[in-house]
KOLBANU-656662 format. One record per residue (C-alpha): residue in three letters; residue number from 1; x, y, z. Coordinates in steps of 0.5 Angstrom, whole numbers, plus 500, padded with zeros to 3 digits. Layout:
N
MARKE|resn|resi|c1|c2|c3
MARKE|Ala|NUM|X|Y|Z
...
REM end
This chain:
412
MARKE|resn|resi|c1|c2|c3
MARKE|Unk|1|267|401|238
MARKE|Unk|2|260|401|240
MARKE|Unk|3|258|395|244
MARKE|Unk|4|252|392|244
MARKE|Unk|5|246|387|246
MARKE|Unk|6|240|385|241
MARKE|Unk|7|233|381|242
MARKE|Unk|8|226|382|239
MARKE|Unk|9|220|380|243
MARKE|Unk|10|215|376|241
MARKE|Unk|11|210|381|238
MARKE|Unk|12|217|384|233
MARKE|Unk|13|219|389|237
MARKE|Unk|14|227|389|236
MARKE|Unk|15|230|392|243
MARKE|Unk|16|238|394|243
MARKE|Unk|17|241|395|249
MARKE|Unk|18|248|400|250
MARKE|Unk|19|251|399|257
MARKE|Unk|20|255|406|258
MARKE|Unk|21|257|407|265
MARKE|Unk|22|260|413|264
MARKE|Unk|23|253|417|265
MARKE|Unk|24|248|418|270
MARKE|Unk|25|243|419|264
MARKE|Unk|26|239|415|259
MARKE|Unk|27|236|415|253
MARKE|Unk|28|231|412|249
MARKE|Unk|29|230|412|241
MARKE|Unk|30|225|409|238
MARKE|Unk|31|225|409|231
MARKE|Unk|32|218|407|227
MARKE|Unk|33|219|405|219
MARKE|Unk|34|214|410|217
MARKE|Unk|35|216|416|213
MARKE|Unk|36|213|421|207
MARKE|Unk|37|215|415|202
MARKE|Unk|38|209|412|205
MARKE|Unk|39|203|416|204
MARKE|Unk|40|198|417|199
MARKE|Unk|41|200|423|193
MARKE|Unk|42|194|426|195
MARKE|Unk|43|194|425|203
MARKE|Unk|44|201|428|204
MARKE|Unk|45|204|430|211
MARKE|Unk|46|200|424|215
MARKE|Unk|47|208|422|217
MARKE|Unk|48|210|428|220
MARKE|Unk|49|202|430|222
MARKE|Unk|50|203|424|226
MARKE|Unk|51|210|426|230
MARKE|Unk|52|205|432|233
MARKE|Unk|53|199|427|235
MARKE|Unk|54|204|422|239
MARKE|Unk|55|204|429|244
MARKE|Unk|56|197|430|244
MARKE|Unk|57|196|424|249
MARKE|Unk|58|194|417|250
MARKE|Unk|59|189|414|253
MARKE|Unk|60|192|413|260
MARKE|Unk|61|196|419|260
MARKE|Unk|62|193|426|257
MARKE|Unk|63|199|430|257
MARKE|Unk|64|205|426|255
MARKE|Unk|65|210|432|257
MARKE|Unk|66|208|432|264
MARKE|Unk|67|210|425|267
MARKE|Unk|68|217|425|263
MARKE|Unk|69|218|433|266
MARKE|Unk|70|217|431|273
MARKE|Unk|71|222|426|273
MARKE|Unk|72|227|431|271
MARKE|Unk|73|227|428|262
MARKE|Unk|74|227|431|256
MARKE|Unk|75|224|429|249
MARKE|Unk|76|223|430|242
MARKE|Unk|77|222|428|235
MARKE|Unk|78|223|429|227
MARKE|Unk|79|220|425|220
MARKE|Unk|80|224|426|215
MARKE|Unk|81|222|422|208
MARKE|Unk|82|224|414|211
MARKE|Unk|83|222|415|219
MARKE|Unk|84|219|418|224
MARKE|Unk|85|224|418|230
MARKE|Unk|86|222|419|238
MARKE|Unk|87|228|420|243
MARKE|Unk|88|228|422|250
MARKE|Unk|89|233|422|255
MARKE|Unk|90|231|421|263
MARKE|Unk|91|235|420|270
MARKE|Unk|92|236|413|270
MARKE|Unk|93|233|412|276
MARKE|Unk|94|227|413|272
MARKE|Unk|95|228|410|266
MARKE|Unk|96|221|406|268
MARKE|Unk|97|217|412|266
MARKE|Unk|98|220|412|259
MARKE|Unk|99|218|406|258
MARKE|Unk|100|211|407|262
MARKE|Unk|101|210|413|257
MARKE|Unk|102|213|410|250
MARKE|Unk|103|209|404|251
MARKE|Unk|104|202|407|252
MARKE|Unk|105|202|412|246
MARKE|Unk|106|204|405|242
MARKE|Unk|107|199|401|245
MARKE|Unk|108|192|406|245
MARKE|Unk|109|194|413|242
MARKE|Unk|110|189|418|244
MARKE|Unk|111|184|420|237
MARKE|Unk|112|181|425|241
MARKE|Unk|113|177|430|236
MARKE|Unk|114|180|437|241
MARKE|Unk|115|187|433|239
MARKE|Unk|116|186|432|233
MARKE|Unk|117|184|439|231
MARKE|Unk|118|190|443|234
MARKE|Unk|119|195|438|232
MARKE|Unk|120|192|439|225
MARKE|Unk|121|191|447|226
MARKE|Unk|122|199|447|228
MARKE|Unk|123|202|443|222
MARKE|Unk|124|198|447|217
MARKE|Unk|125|201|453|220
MARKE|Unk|126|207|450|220
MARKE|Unk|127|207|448|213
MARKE|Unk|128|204|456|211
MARKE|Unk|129|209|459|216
MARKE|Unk|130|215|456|214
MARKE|Unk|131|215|454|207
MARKE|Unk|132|210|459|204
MARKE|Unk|133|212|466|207
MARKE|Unk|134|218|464|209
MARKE|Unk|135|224|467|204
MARKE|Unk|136|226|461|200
MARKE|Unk|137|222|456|204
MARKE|Unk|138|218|453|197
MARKE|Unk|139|225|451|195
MARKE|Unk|140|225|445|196
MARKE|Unk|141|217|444|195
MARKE|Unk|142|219|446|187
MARKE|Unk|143|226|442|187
MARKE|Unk|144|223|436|189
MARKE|Unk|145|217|435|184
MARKE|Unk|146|223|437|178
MARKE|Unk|147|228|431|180
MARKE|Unk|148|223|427|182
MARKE|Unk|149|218|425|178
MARKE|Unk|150|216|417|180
MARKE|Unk|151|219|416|186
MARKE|Unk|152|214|420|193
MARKE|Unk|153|222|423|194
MARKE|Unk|154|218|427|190
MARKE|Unk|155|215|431|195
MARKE|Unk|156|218|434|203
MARKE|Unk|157|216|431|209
MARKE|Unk|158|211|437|209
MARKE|Unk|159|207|435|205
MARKE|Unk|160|205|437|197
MARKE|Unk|161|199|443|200
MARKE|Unk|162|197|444|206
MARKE|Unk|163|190|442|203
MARKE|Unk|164|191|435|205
MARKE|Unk|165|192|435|212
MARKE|Unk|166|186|440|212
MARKE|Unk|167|182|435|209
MARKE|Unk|168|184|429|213
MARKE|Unk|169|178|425|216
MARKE|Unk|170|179|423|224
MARKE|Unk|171|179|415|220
MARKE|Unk|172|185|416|216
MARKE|Unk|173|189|418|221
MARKE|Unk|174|186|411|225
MARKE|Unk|175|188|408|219
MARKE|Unk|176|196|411|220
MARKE|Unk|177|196|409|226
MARKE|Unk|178|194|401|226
MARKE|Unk|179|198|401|219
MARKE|Unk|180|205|403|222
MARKE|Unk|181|205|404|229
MARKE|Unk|182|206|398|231
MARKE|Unk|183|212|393|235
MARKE|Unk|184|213|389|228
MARKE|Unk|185|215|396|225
MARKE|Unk|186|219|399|230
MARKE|Unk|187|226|399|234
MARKE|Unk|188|228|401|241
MARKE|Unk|189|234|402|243
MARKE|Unk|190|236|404|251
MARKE|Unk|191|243|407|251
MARKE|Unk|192|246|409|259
MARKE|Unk|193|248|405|265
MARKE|Unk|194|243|400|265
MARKE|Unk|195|243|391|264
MARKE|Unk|196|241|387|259
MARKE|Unk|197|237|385|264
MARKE|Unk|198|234|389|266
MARKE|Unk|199|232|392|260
MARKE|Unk|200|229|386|257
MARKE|Unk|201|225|386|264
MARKE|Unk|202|222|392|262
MARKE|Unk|203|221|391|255
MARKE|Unk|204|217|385|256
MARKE|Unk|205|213|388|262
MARKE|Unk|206|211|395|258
MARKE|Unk|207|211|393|250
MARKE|Unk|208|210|385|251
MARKE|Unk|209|203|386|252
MARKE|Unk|210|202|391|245
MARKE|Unk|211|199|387|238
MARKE|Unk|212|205|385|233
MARKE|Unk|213|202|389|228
MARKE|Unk|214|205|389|221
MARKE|Unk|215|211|390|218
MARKE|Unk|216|211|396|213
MARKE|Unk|217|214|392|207
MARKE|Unk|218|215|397|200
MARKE|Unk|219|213|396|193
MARKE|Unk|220|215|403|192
MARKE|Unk|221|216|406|184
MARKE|Unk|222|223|406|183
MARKE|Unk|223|225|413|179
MARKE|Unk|224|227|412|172
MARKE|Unk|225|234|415|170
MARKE|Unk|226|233|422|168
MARKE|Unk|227|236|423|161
MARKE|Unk|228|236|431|159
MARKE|Unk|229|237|436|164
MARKE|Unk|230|231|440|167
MARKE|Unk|231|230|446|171
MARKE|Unk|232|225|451|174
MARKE|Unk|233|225|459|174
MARKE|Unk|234|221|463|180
MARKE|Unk|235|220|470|182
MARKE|Unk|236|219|471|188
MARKE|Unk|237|220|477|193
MARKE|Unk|238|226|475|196
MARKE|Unk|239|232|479|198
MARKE|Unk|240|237|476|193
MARKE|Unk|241|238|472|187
MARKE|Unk|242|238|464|188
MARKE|Unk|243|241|457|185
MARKE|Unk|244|239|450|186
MARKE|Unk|245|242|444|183
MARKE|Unk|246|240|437|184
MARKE|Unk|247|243|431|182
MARKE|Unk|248|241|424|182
MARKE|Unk|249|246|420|187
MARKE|Unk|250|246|413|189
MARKE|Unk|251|242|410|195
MARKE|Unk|252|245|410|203
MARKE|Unk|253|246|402|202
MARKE|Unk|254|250|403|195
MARKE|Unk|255|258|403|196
MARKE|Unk|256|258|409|193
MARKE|Unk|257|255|413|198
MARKE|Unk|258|262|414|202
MARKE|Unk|259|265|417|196
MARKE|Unk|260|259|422|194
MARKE|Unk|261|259|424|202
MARKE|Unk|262|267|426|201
MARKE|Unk|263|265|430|196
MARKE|Unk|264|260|434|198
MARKE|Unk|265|265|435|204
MARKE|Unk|266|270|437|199
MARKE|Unk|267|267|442|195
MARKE|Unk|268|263|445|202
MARKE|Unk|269|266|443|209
MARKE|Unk|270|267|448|213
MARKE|Unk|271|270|455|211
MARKE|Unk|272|276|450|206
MARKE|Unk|273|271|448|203
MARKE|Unk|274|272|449|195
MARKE|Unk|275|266|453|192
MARKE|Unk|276|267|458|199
MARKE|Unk|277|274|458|198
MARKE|Unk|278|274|460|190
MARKE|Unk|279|266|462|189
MARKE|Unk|280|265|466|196
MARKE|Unk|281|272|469|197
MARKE|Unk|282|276|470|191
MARKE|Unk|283|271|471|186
MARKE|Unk|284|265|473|190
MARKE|Unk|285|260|471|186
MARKE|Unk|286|256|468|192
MARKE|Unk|287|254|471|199
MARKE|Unk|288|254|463|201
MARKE|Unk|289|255|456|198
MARKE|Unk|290|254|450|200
MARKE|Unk|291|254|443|197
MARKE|Unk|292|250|436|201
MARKE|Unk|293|247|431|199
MARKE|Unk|294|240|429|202
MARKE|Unk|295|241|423|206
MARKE|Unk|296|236|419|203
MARKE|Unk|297|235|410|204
MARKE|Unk|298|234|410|197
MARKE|Unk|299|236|413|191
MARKE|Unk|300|238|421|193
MARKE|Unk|301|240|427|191
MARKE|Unk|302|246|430|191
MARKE|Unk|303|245|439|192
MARKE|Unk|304|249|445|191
MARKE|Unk|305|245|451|194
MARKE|Unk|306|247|458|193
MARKE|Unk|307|246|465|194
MARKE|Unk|308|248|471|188
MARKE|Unk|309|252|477|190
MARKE|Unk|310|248|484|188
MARKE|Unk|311|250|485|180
MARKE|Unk|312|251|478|180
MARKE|Unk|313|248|475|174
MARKE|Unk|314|245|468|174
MARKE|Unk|315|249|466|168
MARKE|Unk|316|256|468|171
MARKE|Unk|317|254|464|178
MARKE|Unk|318|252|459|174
MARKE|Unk|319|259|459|169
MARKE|Unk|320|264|459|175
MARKE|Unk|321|260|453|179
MARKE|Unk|322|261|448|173
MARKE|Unk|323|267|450|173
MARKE|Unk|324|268|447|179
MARKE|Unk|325|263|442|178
MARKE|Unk|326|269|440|172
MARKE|Unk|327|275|440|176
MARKE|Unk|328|273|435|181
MARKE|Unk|329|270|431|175
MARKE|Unk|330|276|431|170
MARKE|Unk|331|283|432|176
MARKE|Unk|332|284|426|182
MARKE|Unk|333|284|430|189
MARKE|Unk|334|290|429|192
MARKE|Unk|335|292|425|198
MARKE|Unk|336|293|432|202
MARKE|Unk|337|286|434|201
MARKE|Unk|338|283|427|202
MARKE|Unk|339|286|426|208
MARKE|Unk|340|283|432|210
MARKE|Unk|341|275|431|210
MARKE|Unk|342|277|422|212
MARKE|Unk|343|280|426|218
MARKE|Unk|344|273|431|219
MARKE|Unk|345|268|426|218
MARKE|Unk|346|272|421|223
MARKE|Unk|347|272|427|228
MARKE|Unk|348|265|428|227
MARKE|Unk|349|264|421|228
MARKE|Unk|350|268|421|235
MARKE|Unk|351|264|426|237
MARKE|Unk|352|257|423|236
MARKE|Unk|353|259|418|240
MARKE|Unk|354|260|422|246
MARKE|Unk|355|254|422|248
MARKE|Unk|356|249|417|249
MARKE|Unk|357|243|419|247
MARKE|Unk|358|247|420|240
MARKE|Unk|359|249|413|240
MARKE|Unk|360|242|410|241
MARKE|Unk|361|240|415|235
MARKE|Unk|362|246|412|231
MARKE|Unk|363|243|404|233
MARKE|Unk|364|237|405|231
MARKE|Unk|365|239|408|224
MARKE|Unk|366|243|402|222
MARKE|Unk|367|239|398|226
MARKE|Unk|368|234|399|220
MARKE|Unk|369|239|399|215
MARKE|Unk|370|239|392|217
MARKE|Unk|371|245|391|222
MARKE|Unk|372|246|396|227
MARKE|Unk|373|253|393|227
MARKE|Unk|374|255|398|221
MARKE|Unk|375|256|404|227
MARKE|Unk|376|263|400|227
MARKE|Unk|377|265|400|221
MARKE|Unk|378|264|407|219
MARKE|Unk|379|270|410|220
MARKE|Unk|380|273|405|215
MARKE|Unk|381|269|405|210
MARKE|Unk|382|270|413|209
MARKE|Unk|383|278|412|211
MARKE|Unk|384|278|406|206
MARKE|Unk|385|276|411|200
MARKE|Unk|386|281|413|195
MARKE|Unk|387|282|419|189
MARKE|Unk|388|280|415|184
MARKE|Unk|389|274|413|187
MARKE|Unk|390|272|419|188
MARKE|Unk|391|274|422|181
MARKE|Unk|392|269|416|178
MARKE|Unk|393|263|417|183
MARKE|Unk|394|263|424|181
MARKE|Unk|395|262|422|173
MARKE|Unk|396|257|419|175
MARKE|Unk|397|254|424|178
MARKE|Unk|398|255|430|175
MARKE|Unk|399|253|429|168
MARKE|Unk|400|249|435|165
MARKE|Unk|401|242|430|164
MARKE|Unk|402|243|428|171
MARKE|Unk|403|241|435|174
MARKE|Unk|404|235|439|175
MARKE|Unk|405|236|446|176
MARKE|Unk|406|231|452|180
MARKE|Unk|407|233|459|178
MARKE|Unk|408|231|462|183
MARKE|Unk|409|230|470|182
MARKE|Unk|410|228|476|187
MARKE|Unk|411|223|480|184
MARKE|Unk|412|226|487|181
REM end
């Protein structure tokens, strides 16, 4: 059970607040609702553009890293399509200079042409290094356009062309800043041995002083059900022959997202999972396989990715995989099986909550969810599952109109 304190200051900014005594470090995690769903088809990457120029320095501190190093702490930070994260983790006694710096880069971030210029020069060799020259690194840039075709899930936190953040101007990227990055649109959550008090304190004296903002409030095109199937061919100077599958699943907040979790689990945890077991070892048609759903708040997508063994043909790979595709659709798992991937995910959970740093991070997801308190009911919702739901959620989603196929080939 993760207890916890909620408030929100005057300007929105929503604070949570996690006593654990049981460690002389805190942390920090500041969710901010801006992800790539946000941006402009022809101005893609800005979210993730945005993660490197919050370390490029505010206006009264020019290099983020410095202050937080010196006071023994450590940060970081990921975008993914829903929102862009900050977290660090400091001495407690130190706390204070977290909320000095976090609270300075959301006040007066520093637009200086320099910064600017370098954060820009990173994310586009980024954007060549790893998805452009990288063996199988364009994958997911040509999956997703064929899955998606309404929807911004269309394209990857990267970006669709590295030409777009090339071209940004100095006012669009002010324009982002004042958009989104603001109290209004924002989570805090404090995890350590600390009080309520003390942190509501804190929170007024550096946050309390930053402009409400506005909240980011979406109108985003929803995906129209895809009904007949759809796939891509490639060649590519790649070591082995490759298949991606992508269905359209439910979205993070549909009952049916527990079920499909379980059975990403079931086909591919671990070394028992049932396309290693039966398409890696026994017949091996794959080097590796693996089955996992993308995560997404909204409507996702669930994805089986595998590697061909030499002299493997695509029609054969493929064959076998439906063929497992068809048994979890057509025969009920049985409690055995169940049981196994319940008892996985609720030791996976119990790990997340060893360190606190995990249960900020854990917080300020479900906080923007809409109620942090969904951390406490997690390991229910999964243990609550049954076989038939598991069956029903896998017709749903393994129909052959539902899927977008990239045939990945490596050049002969």
């Amino acid at each position: 059970m993760t207890e916890f304190d909620r408030f929100t200051l005057d300007n929105g900014l929503r604070v949570i607040v996690h006593r654990d005594t049981g460690t002389p470090i805190v942390a920090m995690n500041i969710i901010y609702n801006v992800g790539s769903r946000d941006e402009h088809p022809d101005r893609t990457g800005f979210a993730h553009l945005f993660e490197h120029l919050m370390f490029g320095g505010s206006v009264n501190i020019p290099r983020y890293d410095e202050p937080l190093e010196r006071v023994g702490g450590e940060n970081n930070a990921f975008t993914n399509n829903d929102f862009t994260n900050y977290y660090l983790t400091v001495p407690g006694h130190n706390l204070e200079t977290a909320f000095w710096l976090e609270s300075d880069r959301m006040l007066n971030l520093a637009f200086s042409t320099k910064s600017f210029d370098v954060q820009r020069n990173v994310v586009v060799e980024e954007f060549r290094q790893n998805y452009l020259n990288q063996p199988y690194g364009d994958a997911w840039l040509l999956l997703r356009p064929l899955a998606y075709k309404v929807h911004p899930y269309q394209w990857a936190p990267i970006g669709i062309d590295p030409s777009h953040i090339e071209n940004a101007s100095m006012a669009e990227v002010r324009d982002f800043y004042v958009r989104f990055y603001n109290p209004c649109n924002a989570i805090l959550v404090i995890a350590g041995n600390v009080t309520t008090k003390e942190i509501r304190a804190l929170s007024e004296k550096w946050f309390g002083v930053i402009v409400k903002g506005s909240m980011n409030n979406r109108n985003l095109p929803a995906e129209p059900e895809q009904t007949e199937a759809r796939s891509l061919t490639v060649h590519r100077d790649v070591p082995y022959d490759a298949i991606y599958k992508a269905w359209h699943m439910c979205s993070r907040a549909d009952a049916g997202f527990f079920p499909t979790d379980l059975i990403s689990d079931i086909l591919s945890a671990g070394q028992s999972g049932r396309l290693n077991q039966q398409l890696v070892k026994k017949l091996r048609l794959f080097s590796d396989i693996s089955a996992f759903i993308s995560g997404d708040i909204e409507a996702g997508l669930f994805v089986i990715t595998g590697k061909l063994m030499k002299g493997v043909s695509m029609p054969e790979a493929e064959a076998a995989l439906q063929l497992e595709i068809d048994e979890i659709i057509r025969n009920v798992i049985t409690e055995n099986e169940l049981q196994k991937v319940k008892n996985r995910v609720e030791a996976m959970m119990a790990f997340s909550e060893m360190r606190v740093l995990d249960k900020a991070m854990n917080l300020a997801y479900y906080e923007l969810l809409g109620d942090a308190n969904q951390v406490n009911g997690l390991v229910q919702r999964y243990a609550s599952v049954t076989a038939n739901e598991i069956t029903a959620e896998a017709n749903k989603i393994f129909r052959p109109e539902n899927c977008s196929t990239l045939y990945y080939f490596a050049k002969n």
